[in-house]
C-alpha positions in Angstrom: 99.9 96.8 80.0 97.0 96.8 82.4 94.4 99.5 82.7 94.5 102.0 85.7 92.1 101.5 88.3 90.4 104.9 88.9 88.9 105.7 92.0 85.1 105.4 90.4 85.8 102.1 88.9 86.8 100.6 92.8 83.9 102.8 94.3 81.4 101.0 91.7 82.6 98.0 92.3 83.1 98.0 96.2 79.4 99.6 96.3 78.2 96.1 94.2 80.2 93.4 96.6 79.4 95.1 100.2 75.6 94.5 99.5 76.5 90.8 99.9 80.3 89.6 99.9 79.4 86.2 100.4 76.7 86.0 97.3 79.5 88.4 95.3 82.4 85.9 95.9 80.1 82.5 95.0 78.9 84.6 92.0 82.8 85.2 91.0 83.4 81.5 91.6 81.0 80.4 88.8 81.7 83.5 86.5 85.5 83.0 86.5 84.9 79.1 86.0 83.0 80.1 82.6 84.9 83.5 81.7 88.9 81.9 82.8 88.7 78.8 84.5 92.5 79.0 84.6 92.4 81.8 87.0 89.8 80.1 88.9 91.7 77.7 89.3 94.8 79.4 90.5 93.2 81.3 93.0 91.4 78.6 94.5 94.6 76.3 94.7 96.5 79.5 96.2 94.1 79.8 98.9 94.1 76.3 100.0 97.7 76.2 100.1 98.5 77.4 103.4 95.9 76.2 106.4 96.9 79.3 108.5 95.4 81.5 106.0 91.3 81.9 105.6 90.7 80.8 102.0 87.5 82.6 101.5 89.5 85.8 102.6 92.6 85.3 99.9 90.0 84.1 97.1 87.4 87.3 97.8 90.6 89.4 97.6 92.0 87.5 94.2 88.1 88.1 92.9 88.1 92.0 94.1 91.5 92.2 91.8 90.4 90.9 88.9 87.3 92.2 88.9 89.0 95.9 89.1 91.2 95.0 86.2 88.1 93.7 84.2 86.3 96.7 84.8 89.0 99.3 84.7 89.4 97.8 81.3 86.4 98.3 79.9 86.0 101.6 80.7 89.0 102.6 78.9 88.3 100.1 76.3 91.1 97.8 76.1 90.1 94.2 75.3 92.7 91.5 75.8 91.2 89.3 74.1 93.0 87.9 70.9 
């Protein structure tokens, strides 16, 4: 089961990526391609898959979702790690 998403955990983490998307979403890139290059790679596939969509858009928005998972997890604890 995932972890809830409270308010204060989006309102941290939106305060942390609107100082600098761009620098917050290249940050991601190399964080997720260390911490679950899967992922990574899923999300960057995903957003080149259609032309008509803006890829930095879809992957900033893939990075914004994980993130919130990640950090609504930790604050109640929950590892999913095995």
């Amino acid at each position: 089961m995932l972890p809830i998403i409270t308010e204060e955990v989006s309102t941290e983490l939106f305060s942390e990526v609107f100082q600098d998307v761009q620098a917050w979403r290249k940050n991601m890139v190399q964080y997720l391609k260390e911490e679950n290059p899967e992922i990574n790679t899923a999300i960057l596939e995903v957003a080149k898959y259609d032309e008509g969509i803006d890829l930095k858009a879809v992957a900033l928005g893939a990075y914004l979702s994980y993130k919130m998972i990640e950090n609504a997890a930790d604050a109640e604890g929950v590892t999913f790690e095995e």
